[in-house]
VEXDREN-2710 file (C-alpha; in Angstrom, 1 decimal):
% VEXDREN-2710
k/r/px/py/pz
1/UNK/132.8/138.8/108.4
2/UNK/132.8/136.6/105.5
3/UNK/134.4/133.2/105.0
4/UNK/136.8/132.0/102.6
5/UNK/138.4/128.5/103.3
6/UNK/135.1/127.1/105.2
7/UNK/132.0/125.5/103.5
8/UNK/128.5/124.6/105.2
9/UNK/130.2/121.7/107.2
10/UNK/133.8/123.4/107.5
11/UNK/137.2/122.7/105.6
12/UNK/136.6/120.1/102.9
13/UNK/138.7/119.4/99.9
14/UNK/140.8/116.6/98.2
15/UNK/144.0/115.9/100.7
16/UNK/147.0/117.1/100.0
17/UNK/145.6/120.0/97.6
18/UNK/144.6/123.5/99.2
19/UNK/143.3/123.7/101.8
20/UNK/143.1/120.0/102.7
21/UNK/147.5/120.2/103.1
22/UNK/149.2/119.3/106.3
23/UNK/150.4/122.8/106.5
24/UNK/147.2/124.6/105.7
25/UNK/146.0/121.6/109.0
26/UNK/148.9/122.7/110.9
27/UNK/147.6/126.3/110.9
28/UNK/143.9/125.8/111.4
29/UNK/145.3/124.0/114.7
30/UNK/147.1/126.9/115.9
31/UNK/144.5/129.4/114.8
32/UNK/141.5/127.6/116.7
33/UNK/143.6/126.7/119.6
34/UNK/144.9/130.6/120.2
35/UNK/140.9/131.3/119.4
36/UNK/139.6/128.7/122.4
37/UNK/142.6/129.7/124.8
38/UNK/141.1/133.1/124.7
39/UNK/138.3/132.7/126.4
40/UNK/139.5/132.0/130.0
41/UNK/143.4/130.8/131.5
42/UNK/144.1/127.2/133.3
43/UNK/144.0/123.9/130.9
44/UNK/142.6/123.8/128.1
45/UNK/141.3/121.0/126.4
46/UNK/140.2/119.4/122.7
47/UNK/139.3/116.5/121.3
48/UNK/139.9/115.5/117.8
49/UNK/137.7/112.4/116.4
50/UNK/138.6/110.9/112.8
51/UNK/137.1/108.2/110.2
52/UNK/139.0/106.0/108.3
53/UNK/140.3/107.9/105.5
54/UNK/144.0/107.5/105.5
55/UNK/144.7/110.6/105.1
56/UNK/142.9/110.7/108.5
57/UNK/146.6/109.8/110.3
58/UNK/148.5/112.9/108.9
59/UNK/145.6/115.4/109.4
60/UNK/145.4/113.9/112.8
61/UNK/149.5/114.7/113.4
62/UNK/149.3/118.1/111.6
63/UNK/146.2/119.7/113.6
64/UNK/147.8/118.1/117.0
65/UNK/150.8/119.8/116.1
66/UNK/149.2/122.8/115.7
67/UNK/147.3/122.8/118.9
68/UNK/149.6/121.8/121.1
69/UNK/151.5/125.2/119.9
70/UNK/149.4/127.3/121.4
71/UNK/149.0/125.3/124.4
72/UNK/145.8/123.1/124.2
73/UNK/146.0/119.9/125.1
74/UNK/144.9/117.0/122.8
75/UNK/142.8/114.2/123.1
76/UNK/142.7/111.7/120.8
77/UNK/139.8/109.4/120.4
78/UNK/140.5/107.9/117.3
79/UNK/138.2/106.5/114.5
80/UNK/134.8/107.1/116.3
81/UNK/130.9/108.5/114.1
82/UNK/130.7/112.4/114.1
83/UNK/128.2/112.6/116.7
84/UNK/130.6/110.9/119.1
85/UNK/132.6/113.8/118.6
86/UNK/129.3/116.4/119.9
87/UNK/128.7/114.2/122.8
88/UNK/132.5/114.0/124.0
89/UNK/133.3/117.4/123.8
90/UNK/131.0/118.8/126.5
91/UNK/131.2/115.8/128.5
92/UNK/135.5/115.8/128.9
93/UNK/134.7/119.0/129.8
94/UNK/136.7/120.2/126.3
95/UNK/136.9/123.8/125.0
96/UNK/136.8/122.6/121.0
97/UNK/135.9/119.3/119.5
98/UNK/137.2/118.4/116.1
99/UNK/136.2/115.7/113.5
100/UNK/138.1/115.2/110.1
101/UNK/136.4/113.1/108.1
102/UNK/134.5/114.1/104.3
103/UNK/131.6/112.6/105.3
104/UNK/130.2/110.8/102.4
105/UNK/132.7/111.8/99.7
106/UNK/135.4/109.6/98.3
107/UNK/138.0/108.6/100.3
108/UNK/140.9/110.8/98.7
109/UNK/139.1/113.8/100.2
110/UNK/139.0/114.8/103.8
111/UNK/137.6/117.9/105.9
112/UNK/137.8/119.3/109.5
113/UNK/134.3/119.9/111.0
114/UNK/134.5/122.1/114.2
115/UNK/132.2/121.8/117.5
116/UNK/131.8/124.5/120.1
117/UNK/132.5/123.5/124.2
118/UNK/128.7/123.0/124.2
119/UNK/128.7/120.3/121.3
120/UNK/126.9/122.4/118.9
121/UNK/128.8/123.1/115.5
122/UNK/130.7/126.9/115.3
123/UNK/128.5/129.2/114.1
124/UNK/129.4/131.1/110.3
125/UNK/130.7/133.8/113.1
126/UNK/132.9/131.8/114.9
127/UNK/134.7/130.2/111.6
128/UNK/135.4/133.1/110.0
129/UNK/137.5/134.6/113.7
130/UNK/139.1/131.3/113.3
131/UNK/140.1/131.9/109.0
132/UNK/140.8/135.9/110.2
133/UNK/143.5/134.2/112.4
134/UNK/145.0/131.9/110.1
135/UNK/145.6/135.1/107.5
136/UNK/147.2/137.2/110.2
137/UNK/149.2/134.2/112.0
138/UNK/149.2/133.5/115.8
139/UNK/151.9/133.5/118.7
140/UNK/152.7/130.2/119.9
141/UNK/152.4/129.6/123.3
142/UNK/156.1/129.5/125.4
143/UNK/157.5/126.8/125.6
144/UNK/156.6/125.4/129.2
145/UNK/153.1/126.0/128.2
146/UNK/153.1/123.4/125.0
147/UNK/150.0/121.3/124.9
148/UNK/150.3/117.5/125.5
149/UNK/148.5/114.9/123.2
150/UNK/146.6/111.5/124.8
151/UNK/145.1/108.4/123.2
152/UNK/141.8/108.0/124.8
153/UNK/140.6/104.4/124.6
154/UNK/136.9/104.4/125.7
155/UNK/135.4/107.1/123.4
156/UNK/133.8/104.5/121.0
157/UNK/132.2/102.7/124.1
158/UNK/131.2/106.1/125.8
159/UNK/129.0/106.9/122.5
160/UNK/127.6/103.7/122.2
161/UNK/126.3/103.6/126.0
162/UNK/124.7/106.8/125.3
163/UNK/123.7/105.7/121.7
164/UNK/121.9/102.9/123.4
165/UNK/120.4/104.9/126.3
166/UNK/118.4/106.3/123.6
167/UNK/116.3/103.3/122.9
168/UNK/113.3/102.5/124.8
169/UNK/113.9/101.5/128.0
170/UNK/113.3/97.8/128.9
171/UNK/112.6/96.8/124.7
172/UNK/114.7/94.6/122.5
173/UNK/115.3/93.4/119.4
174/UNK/115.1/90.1/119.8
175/UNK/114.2/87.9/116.4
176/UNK/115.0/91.0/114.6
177/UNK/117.7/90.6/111.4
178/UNK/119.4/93.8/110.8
179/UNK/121.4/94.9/108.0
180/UNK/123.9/97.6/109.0
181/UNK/126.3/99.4/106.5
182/UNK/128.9/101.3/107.8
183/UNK/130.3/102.6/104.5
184/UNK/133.6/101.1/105.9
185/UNK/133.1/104.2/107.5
186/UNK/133.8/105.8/111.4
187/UNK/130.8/103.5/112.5
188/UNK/132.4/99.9/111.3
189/UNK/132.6/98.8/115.0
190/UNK/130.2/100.8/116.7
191/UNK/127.0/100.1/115.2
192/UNK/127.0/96.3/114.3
193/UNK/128.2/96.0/118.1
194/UNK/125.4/98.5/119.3
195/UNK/122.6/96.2/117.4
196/UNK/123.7/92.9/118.8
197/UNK/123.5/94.3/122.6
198/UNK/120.2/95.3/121.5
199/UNK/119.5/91.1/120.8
200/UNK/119.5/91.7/117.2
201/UNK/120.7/89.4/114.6
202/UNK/122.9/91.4/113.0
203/UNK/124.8/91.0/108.8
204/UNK/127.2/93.6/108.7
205/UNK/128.8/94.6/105.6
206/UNK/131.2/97.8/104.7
207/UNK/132.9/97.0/107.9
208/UNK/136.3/96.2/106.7
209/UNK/138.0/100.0/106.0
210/UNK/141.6/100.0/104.5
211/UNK/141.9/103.7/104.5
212/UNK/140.6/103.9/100.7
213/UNK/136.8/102.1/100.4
214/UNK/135.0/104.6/102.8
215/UNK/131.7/104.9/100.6
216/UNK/133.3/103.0/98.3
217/UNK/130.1/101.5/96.4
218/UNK/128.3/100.8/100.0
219/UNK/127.4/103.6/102.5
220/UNK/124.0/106.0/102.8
221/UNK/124.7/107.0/99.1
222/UNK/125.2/103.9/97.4
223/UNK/122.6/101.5/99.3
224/UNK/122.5/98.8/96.2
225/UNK/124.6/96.1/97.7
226/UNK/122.8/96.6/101.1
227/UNK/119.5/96.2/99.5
228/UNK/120.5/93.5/97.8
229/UNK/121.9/91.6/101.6
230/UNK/118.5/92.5/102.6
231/UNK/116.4/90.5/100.1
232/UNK/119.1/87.7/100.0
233/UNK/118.9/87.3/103.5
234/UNK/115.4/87.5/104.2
235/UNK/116.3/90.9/107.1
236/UNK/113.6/92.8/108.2
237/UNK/115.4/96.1/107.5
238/UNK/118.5/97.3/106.4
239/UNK/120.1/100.5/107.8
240/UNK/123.1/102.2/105.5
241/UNK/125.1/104.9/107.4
242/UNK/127.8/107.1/105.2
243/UNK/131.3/107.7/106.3
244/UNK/131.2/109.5/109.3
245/UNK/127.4/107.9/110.6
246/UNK/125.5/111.4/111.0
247/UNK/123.9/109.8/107.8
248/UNK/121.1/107.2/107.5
249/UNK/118.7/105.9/105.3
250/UNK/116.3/103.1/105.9
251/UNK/115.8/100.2/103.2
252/UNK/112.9/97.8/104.0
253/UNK/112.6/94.2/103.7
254/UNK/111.8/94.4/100.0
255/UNK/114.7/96.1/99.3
256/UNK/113.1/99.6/98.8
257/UNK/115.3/102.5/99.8
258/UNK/113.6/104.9/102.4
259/UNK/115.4/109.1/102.2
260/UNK/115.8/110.8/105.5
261/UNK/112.5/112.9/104.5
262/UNK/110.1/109.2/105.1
263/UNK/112.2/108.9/108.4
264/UNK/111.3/112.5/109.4
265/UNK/107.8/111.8/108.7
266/UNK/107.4/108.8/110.9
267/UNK/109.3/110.5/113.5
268/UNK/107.3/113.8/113.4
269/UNK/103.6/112.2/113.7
270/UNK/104.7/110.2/116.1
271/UNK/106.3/112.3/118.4
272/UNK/103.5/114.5/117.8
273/UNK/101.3/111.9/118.9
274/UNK/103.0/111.6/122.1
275/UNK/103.1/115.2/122.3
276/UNK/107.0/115.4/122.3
277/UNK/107.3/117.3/118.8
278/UNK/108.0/120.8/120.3
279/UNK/105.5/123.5/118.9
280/UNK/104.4/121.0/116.4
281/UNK/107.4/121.9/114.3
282/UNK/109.7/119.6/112.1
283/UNK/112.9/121.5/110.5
284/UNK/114.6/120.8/107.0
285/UNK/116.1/122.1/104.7
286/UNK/114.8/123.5/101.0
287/UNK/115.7/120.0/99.8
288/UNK/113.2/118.2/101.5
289/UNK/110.1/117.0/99.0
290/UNK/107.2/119.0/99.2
291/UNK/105.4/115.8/99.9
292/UNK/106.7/116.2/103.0
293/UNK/105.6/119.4/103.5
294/UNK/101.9/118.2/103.0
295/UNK/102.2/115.0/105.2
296/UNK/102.6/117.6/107.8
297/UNK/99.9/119.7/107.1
298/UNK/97.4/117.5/107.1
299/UNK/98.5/116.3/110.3
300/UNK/98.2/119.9/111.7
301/UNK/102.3/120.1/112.1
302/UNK/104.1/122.2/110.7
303/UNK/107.3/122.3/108.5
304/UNK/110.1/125.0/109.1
305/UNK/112.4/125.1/106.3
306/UNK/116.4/126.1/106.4
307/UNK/119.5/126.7/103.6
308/UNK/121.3/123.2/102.9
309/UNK/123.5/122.3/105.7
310/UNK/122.8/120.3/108.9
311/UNK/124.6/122.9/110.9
312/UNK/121.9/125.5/109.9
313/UNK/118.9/122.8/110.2
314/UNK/120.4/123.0/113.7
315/UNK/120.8/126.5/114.4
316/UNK/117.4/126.7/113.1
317/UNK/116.2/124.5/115.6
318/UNK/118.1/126.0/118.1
319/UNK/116.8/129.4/117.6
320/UNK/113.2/128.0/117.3
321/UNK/113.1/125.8/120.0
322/UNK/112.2/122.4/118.3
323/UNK/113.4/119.6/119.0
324/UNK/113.8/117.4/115.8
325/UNK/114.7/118.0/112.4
326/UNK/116.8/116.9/109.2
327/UNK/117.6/116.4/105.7
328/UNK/116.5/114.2/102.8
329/UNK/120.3/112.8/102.7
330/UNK/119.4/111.4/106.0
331/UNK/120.7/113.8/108.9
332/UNK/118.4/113.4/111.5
333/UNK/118.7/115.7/114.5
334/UNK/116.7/115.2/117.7
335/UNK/118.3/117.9/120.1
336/UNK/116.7/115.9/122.9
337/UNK/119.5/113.2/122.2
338/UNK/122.2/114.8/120.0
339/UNK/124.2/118.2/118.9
340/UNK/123.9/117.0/115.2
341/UNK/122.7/114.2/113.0
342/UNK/123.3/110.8/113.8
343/UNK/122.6/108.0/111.9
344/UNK/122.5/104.9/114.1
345/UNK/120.4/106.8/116.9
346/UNK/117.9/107.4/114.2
347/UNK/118.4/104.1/113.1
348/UNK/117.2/103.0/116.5
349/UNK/114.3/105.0/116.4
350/UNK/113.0/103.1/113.2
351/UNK/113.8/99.7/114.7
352/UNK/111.9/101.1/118.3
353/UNK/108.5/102.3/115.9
354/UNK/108.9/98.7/113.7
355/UNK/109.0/96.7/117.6
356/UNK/106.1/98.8/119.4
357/UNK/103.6/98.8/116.1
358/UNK/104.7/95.2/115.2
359/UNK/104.9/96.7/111.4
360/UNK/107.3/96.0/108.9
361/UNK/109.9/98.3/107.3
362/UNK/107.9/99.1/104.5
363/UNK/104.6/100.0/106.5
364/UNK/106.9/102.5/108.4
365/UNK/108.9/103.8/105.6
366/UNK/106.2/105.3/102.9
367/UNK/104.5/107.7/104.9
368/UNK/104.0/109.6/101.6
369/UNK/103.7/109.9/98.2
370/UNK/106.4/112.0/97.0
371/UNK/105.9/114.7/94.7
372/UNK/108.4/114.0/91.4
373/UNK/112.0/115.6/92.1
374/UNK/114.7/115.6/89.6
375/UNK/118.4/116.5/91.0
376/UNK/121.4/116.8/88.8
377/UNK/125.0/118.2/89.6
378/UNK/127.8/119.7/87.5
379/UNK/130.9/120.1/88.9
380/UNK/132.9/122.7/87.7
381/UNK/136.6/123.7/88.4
382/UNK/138.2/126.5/90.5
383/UNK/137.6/130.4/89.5
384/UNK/134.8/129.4/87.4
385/UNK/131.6/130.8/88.1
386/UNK/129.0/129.2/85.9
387/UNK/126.0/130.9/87.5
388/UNK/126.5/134.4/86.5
389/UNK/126.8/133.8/83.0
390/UNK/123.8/135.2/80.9
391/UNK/123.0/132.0/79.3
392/UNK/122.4/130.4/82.7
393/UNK/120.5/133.1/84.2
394/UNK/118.1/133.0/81.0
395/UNK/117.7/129.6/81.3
396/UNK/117.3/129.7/85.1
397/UNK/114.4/132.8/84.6
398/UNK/112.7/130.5/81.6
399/UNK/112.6/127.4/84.1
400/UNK/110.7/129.4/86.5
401/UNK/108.1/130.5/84.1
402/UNK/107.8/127.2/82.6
403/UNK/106.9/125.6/86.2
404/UNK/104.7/128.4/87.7
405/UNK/103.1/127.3/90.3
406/UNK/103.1/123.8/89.4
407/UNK/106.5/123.6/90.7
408/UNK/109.2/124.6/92.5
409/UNK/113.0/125.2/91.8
410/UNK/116.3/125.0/93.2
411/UNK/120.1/125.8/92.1
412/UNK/123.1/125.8/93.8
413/UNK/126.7/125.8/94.7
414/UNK/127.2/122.6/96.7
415/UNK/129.1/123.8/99.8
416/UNK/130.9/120.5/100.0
417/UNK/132.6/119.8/96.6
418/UNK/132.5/121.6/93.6
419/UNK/129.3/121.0/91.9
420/UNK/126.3/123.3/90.9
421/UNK/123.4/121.5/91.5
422/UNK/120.0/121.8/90.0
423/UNK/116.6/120.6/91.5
424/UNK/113.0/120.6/90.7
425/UNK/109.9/119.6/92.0
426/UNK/106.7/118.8/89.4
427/UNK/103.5/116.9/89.3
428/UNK/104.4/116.8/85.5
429/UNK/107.6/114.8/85.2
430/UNK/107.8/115.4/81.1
431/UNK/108.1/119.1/82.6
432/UNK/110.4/118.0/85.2
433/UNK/113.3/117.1/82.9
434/UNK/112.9/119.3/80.6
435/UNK/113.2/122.9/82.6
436/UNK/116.2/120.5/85.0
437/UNK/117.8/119.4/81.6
438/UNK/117.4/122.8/80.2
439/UNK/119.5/124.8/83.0
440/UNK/121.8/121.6/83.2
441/UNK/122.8/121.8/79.6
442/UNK/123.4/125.9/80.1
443/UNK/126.0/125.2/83.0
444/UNK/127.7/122.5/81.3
445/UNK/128.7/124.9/78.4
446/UNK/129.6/127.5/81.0
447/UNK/132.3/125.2/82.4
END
């Protein structure tokens, strides 16, 4: 069954344009409640977690409304990191869990992400019931069976407990001066509070949302103001989350910026050390550097790549058994701990490897050389298909030959905003940008 109005981390778009409307929210509600009701009678529950977009409020209102309808009952944590969201929903013994947040993208964009009764994010299946029901409508539930709604007060401080739980057992960070950007993001109370229980000295910035700065110039994906904090304040590390914290990447104490393929490294050898990395397996996605790839096999692990996506890094691991995985953007995954990526529990995990080795940052964040990547995007409007046109697909077969096996090569349609986006990998960076520039120039004129 094929899937129209969800992406690779559902229903993103700008708010108040199709599908991100209160209407269009108003009938995902009913549609996923009707779908979760299904299953079994007596109450029914889901949660609904948020950033601080502020178009957060009326999505909030629109997809309560719609649940309620069909006789779900709602409850409503309120701004709290996407992973809270995956813990809470099997632990409040919920059917659905529900996060609207965009993630890293601006703040006039929102989405609704989607979590199963076992925390895990709906499966491609799954969504595309939940879109069959939307086309064809859904009976609201009678009227003494409406849904209630209820402002639970504890979720941030039930995540952070198990956030913390994480960490080695008996260790601080005592001495330790932390940088923590929260991309005036889901995270701005969470994780500068979780660090100073920890005993660190903690210099938060990006921790002062309006509804309109989320990853506003700070965040996972624009690290320079946190990298500069670092240096000016002489921290040992400085850790950036994005909007909705199932982001991280790691800048060191010179201000160097570490991608969530270093942090997988470190993790990987080291759990494989302890003999905790399950079959010897790390899982990411066809983004990850193909230094990466030969880190691992020199260590005798072993790298299982998946399409971009964190949900399908997790099914992947899932299916496979393993127990830790991620993307370059910085999802990290460890199943052990988590449903899906989370940045400050990965976080914690660099700060637990810099405290046991007695390394700095920058020891523990260039575990390889990376092979020479060039990525470029090229958005492109609605209808418009850039990718079939003849020019591209020349340009696209020309690229290939040019790289050989020196190389590899990657285009795309971003399933989270409207941008084709075009990545290589070459020893020869001359080579690099010119079969990268060479496609990117073909889409441009296609748009």
């Amino acid at each position: 069954m094929s899937r129209k109005l969800f992406g690779t981390d559902g229903v993103r778009g700008t708010a108040n344009t199709h599908p991100m409307t209160a209407p269009m929210a108003l009938a995902i509600g009913a549609a996923a409640g009707r779908y979760f009701r299904r299953e079994h009678s007596g109450v029914h529950r889901v949660v609904i977690g948020k950033d601080t977009r502020l178009s957060g409020y009326m999505f909030e209102t629109a997809l309560t409304a719609g649940l309620t309808s069909t006789g779900m009952n709602v409850l409503l944590l309120g701004p709290v990191p996407t992973p809270a969201v995956g813990l809470l929903t099997p632990s409040m013994r919920a059917d659905l869990g529900i996060m609207i947040s965009a993630s890293h993208n601006p703040s006039a964009d929102n989405g609704i992400k989607f979590f199963g009764p076992d925390g895990f994010k709906l499966s491609d299946d799954v969504e595309a019931e939940i879109e069959a029901l939307i086309d064809t409508g859904v009976e609201p539930a009678a009227a003494d069976n409406i849904g209630r709604a209820k402002r639970i007060d504890d979720g941030r401080s039930r995540y952070q407990e198990r956030v913390k739980s994480t960490f080695p057992a008996g260790m601080r960070l005592d001495g330790m001066k932390v940088v923590i950007d929260c991309a005036n993001g889901a995270a701005y109370r969470a994780a500068p509070e979780v660090l100073w229980e920890l005993g660190a000295d903690v210099i938060p910035i990006g921790v002062s949302p309006n509804g309109k700065n989320i990853n506003l110039n700070c965040g996972s994906t624009k690290p320079r103001v946190a990298a500069e904090t670092v240096v000016a304040h002489g921290a040992d590390i400085g850790i950036c989350l994005d909007g909705d914290a199932d982001r991280v990447i790691i800048i060191d104490e010179t201000g160097k910026v570490a991608d969530g393929d270093q942090i997988m490294a470190l993790m990987a050898a080291r759990w494989a050390e302890e003999g905790r990395l399950n079959d010897n397996t790390l899982v990411a996605t066809v983004m990850s550097n193909l230094g990466l790839e030969r880190f691992l096999q020199e260590r005798g692990l072993r790298l299982e790549r998946t399409g971009v996506g964190d949900r399908y890094v997790v099914e992947a691991m899932r299916r496979g058994g393993w127990n830790l995985g991620g993307e370059q953007s910085g999802h990290i995954v460890m199943t052990d701990h988590a449903t899906t990526g989370d940045g400050l529990m990965a976080g914690l995990q660099f700060l637990a490897e810099m405290v046991r080795t007695a390394q700095p940052a920058s020891a523990l964040a260039r575990n390889f050389e990376p092979v020479p990547q060039l990525l470029k995007n090229v958005r492109y409007s609605a209808g418009q298909k850039p990718l079939e046109t003849s020019a591209v697909k020349d340009a696209i077969s020309a690229a290939q030959s040019a790289l050989g096996l020196k190389g590899r090569l990657l285009i795309r349609k971003s399933g989270t905003e409207p941008l084709i986006r075009v990545m290589a990998e070459c020893e020869d960076e001359d080579l690099l940008t010119q079969v990268v520039d060479s496609i990117v120039d073909e889409v441009t004129a296609a748009v």
